[in-house]
N, C-alpha and C positions, 0 to 999 in steps of 0.2 A: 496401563492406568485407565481408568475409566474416569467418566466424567463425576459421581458421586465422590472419585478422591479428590480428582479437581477443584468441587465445590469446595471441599473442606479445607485444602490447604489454601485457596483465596483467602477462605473466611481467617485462618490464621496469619496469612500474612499480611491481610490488612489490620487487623489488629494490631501486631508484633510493628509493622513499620510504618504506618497511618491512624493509631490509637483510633480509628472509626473503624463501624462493622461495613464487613458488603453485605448487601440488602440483596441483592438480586441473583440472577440463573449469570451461571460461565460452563462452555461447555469446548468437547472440538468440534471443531468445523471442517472436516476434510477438504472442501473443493476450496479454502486458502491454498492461493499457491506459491504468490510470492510474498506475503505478508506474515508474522511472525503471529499477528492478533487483531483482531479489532474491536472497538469500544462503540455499542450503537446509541448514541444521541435520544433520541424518540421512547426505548424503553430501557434502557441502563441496561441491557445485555450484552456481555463480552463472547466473542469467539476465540476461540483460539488455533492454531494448525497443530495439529496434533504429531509433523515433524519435528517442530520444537524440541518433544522429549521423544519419540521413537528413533531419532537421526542424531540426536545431541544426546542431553542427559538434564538432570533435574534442575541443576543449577541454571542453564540454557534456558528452560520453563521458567522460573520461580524471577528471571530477570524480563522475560517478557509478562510475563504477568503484573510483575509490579507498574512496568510500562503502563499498560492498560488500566493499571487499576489509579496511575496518575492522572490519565484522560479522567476514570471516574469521578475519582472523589475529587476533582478540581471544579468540574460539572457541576456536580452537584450541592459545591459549595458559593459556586455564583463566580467563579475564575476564569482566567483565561487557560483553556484547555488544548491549545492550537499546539505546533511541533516548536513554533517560532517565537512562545510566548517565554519570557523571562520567569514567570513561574514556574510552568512546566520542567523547564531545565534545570531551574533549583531543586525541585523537587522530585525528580528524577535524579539527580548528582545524589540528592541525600539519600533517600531509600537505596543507591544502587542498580536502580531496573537497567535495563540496556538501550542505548538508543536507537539502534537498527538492530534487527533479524538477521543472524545468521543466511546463507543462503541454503537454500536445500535442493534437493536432488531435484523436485520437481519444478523449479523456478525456472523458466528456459524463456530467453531473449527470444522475441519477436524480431526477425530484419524486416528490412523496412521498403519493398518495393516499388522502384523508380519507374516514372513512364519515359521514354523517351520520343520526343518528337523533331521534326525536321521542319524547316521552312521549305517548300516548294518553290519559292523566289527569289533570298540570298542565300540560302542554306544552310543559315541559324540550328545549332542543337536548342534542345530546353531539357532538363529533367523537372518533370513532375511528380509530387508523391501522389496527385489525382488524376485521374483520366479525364478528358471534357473533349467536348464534340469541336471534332475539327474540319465541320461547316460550318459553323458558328461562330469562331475565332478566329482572327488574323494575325499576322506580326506586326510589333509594332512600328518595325523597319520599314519593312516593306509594303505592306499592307496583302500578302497572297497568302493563302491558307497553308494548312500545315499538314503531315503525312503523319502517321504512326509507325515508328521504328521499330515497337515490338510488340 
């Protein structure tokens, strides 16, 4: 599918399931990786990941899209457009869209890298997810600086 079909079936199924037209460009976006689509604020342009339909199938698209196209026309009717807004939810229930993305082959969890350090005086562990200078920093116990364990 290219994005020219794209365009077209937006424009149809905003009609078919929000009686408003979409006004603006919907396209894919490849470098979406974990995200289904996005809706952009500033110029009413949608993204979409183009795994949606190459990894699923139409139906999988045609629910994200509606997603999105509830971000829009909420927008741009002066509503609340948030994931948490009671509108949204209604109006997402009625059309059908989906409320989360499938996941796709390219979504891959980030772990999450501890530092660990040592007290040089009672010999306190710490994990930290940040590094920080340990000439700088004491315990709070003891008050002697700290070592780097890895």
């Amino acid at each position: 599918m290219r994005n020219q079909q794209l365009q077209e079936l937006t424009e149809k199924w905003s009609m078919e399931y929000f009686q408003r037209p979409f006004l603006h460009r919907i396209f894919f976006n490849s470098r979406l990786r974990t995200t289904g689509g996005r809706y952009h604020l500033d110029d009413h342009h949608i993204d979409i990941n183009p795994l949606m339909y190459t990894e699923f199938d139409l139906d999988n698209l045609k629910r994200v899209v509606l997603h999105e196209l509830c971000h829009y026309h909420l927008h741009l009717t002066n509503r609340d457009y948030h994931h948490r807004s009671a509108d949204f939810r209604q109006l997402l229930v009625r059309v059908g869209g989906s409320r989360y993305a499938p996941v796709t082959s390219r979504a891959t969890r980030r772990t999450r890298h501890y530092w660990s350090y040592q007290c040089k005086g009672c010999g306190v562990q710490i994990l930290r997810q940040r590094r920080f200078n340990t000439e700088r920093y004491v315990c709070r116990r003891c008050g002697h600086h700290f070592i780097q364990k890895n």
